[in-house]
C-alpha positions in Angstrom: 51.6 -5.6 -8.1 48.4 -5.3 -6.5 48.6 -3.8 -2.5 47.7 -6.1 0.3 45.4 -3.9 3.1 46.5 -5.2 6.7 44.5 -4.6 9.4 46.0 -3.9 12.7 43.4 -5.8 14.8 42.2 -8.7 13.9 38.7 -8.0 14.7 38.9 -4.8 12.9 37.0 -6.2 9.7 34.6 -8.0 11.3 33.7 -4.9 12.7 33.4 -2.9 10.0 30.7 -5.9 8.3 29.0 -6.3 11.7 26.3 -3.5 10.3 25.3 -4.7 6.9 25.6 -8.4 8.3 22.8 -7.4 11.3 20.7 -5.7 8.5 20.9 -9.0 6.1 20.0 -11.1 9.0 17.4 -9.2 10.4 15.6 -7.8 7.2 16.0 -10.5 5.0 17.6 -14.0 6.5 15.3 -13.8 9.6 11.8 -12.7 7.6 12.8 -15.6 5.0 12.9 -18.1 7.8 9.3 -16.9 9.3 8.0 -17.3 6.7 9.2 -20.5 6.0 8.2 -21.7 9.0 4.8 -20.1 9.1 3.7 -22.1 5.9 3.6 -25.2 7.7 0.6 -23.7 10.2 -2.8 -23.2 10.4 -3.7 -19.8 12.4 -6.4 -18.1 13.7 -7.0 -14.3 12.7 -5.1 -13.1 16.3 -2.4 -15.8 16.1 -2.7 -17.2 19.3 -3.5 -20.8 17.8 -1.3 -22.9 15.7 -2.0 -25.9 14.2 0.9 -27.9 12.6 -0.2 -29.2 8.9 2.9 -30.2 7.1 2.5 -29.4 3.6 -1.4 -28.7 3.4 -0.9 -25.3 2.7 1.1 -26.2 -0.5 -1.3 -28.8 -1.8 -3.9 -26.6 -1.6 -2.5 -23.6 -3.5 -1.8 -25.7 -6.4 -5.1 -27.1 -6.0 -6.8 -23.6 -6.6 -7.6 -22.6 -10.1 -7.2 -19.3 -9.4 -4.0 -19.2 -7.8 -2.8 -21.4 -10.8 -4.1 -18.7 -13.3 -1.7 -16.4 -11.2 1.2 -18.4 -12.5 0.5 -17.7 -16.4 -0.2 -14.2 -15.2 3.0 -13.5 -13.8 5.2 -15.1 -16.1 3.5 -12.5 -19.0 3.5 -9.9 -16.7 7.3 -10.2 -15.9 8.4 -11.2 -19.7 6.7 -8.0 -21.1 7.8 -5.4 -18.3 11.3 -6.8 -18.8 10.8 -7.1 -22.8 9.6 -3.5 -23.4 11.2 -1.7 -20.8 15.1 -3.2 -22.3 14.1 -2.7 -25.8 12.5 0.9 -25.4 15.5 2.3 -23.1 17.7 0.3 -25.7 16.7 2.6 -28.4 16.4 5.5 -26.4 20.6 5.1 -25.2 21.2 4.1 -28.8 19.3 7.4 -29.7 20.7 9.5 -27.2 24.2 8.7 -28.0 24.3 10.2 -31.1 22.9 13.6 -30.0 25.6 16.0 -30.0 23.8 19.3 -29.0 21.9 19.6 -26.0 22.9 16.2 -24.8 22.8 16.5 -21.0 19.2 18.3 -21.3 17.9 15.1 -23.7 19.5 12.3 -21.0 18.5 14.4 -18.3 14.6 14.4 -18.6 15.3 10.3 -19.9 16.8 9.8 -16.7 13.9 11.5 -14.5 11.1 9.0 -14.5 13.4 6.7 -12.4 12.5 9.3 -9.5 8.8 8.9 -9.7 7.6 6.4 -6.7 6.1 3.0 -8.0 2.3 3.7 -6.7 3.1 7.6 -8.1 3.6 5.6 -11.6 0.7 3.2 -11.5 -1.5 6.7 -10.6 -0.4 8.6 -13.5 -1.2 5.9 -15.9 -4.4 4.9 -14.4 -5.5 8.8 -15.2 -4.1 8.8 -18.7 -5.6 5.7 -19.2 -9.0 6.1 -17.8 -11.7 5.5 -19.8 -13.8 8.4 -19.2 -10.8 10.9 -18.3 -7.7 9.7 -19.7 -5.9 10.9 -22.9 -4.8 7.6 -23.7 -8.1 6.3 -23.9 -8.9 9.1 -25.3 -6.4 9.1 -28.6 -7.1 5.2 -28.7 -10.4 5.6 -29.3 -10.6 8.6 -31.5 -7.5 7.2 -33.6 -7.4 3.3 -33.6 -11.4 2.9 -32.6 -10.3 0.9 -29.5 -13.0 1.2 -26.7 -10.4 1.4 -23.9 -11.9 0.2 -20.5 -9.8 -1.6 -18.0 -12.3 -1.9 -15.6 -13.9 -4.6 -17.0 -11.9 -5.4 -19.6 -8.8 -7.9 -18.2 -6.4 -8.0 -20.9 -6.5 -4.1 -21.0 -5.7 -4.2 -17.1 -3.3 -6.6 -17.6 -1.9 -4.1 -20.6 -2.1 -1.2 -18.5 -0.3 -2.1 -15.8 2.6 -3.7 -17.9 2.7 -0.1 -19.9 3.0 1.4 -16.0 5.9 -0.5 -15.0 8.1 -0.9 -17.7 7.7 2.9 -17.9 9.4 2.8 -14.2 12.3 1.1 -15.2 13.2 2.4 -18.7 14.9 4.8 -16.9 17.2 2.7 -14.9 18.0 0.5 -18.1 18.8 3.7 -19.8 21.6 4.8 -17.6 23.6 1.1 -18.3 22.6 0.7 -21.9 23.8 4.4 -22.5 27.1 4.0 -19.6 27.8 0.6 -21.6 27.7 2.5 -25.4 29.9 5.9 -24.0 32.7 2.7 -22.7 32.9 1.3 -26.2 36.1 1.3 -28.1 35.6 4.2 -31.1 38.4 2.9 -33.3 35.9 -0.3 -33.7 33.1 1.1 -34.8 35.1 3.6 -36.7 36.8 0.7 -38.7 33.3 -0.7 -39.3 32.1 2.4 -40.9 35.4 2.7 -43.4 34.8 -0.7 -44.2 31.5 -0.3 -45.7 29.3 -1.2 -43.1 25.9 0.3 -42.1 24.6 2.1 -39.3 22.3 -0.8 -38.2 25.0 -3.7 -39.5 27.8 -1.7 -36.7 25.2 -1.9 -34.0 24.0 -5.5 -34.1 27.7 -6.7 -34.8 30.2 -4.9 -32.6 28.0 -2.9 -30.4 24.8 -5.7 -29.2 27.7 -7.9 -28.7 29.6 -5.4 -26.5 26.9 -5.2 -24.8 25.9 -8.9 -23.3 27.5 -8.1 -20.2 25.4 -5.0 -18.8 22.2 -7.0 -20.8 22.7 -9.6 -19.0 22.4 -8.3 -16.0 19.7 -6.0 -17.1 17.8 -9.1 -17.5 18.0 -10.5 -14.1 17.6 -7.0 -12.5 14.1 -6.4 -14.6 12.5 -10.0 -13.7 13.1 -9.7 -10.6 11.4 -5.8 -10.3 8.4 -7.5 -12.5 8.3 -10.4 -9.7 8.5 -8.4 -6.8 8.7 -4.4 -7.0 5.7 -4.1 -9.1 3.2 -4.3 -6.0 2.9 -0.8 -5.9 1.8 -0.2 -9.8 -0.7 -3.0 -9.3 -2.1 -2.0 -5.9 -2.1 1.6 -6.9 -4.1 0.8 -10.0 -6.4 -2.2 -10.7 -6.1 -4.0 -6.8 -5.4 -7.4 -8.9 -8.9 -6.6 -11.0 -10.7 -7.5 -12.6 -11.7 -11.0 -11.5 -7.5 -11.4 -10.4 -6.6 -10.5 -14.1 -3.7 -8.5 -13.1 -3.4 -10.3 -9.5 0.4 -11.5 -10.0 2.1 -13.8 -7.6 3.1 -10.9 -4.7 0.1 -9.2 -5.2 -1.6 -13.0 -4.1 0.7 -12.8 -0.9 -0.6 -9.4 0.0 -4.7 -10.2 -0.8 -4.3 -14.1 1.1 -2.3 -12.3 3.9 -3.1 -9.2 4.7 -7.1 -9.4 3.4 -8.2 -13.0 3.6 -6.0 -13.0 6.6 -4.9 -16.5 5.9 -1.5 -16.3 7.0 -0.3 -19.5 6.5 -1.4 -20.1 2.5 0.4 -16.6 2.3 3.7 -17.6 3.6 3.4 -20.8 1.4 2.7 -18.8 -1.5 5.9 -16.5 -0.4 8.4 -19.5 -0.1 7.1 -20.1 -3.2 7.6 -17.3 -5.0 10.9 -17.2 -3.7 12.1 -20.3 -5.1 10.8 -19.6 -8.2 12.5 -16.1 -8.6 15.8 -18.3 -7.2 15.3 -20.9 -10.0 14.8 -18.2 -12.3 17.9 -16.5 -11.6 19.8 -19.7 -11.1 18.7 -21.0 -14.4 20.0 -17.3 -16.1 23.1 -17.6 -15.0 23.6 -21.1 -15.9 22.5 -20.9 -19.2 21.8 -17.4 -20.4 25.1 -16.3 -19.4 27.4 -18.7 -22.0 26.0 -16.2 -24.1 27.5 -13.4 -22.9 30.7 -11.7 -24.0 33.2 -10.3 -21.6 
């Protein structure tokens, strides 16, 4: 029988949500709604003019090639962070939960890139990777013959900064994947094993499976860090170069808003972003999630 918590007041619980209700309103219901409203105006640099253009700002966004190209961008951007960043920290839990000796040591340094700041990231793989000081470029052109140069090179931008970010977030899909395999039943895979059945046949039958839940949610978490947290990598490293080959949809917010100063196309191109990362998510949970196993 589960206990009932009574309050003596009946005020008391409002109370207690008042602060995380003023913090939702005011960092995230209240700069939604801004800029919402802002992507229906024209303004000058200074904002003191305002000119009411319904959905102009829209029309025109989807008018521009290069905004467009932004679209394809993203959506490879945010498919291979998420893709190689689950898969690598996959292994790496799979990995680390078969060491026996020096365990805490092995998860500990796995666990320790999660602490690096996002721009810190994007630094340390723009050195590795530079063409003229990096040891990246370095062992990629003295091993595979790849002439490594991201500065004017697109795809390789594009490459690099994917490498950057799903390096950030192995570490946080490392802690679930690995929390997810210590909570599964032994006498399972035990059986398994009697019965005959491999190492790799025990993982993609009981284990994978067991697993749906925290990949699941894995998978919304890491599309919406590539949609949004990755601003950091990309601004710390190629500045959405070259020629807006790694300029993904909130890096496009940023550069309309904050350097073309364009305020309006910016909040357009926030609102939609938004719904697109709502759809998204929407969409996952509607569809992705019948394959999950509780």
């Amino acid at each position: 029988m589960q206990k009932r918590v009574v309050f003596r007041h009946r005020w008391l619980p409002y109370l207690l949500l008042a602060p995380q209700i003023a913090v939702t309103l005011i960092f995230f219901i209240w700069p939604a709604y801004q800029a919402l409203e802002t992507s229906f105006f024209l303004e000058d640099v200074f904002g003191f003019n305002r000119t009411f253009v319904w959905f102009e700002n829209f029309t025109a966004l989807f008018s521009d090639g290069s905004y467009l190209r932004s679209f394809w961008t993203t959506l490879i951007f945010g498919l291979s962070v998420t893709l190689l960043s689950m898969s690598t920290a996959l292994a790496l839990a799979v990995a680390a939960n078969r060491v026996l000796r020096g365990k805490m040591s092995y998860r500990t340094f796995l666990i320790w890139p999660y602490a690096v700041a996002p721009a810190l990231a994007g630094v340390l793989w723009f050195f590795m990777m530079n063409p003229s000081l990096g040891i990246v470029a370095y062992m990629l052109e003295s091993t595979f013959g790849v002439d490594w140069n991201h500065y004017v090179n697109g795809r390789q931008a594009l490459l690099m900064v994917i490498v950057a970010a799903a390096w950030k977030q192995i570490s946080y899909n490392f802690l679930f994947f690995l929390a997810g395999l210590q909570s599964m039943p032994k006498s399972l895979i035990e059986a398994a094993a009697i019965d005959g059945a491999s190492p790799a046949r025990r993982f993609w039958t009981i284990c994978f499976p067991l697993l749906s839940p925290t990949t699941f949610f894995l998978l919304v978490v890491n599309l919406v860090y590539a949609f949004f947290d990755t601003f950091a990598i990309i601004h710390a490293t190629t500045s959405g170069g070259p020629a807006d080959a790694t300029a993904i949809l909130v890096y496009k917010v940023y550069s309309t808003g904050f350097v073309g100063q364009d305020y309006g196309s910016s909040a357009a191109q926030s609102v939609i972003l938004m719904a697109l990362v709502i759809a998204m998510t929407v969409v996952q949970f509607r569809f992705v999630e019948r394959k999950v196993q509780y």
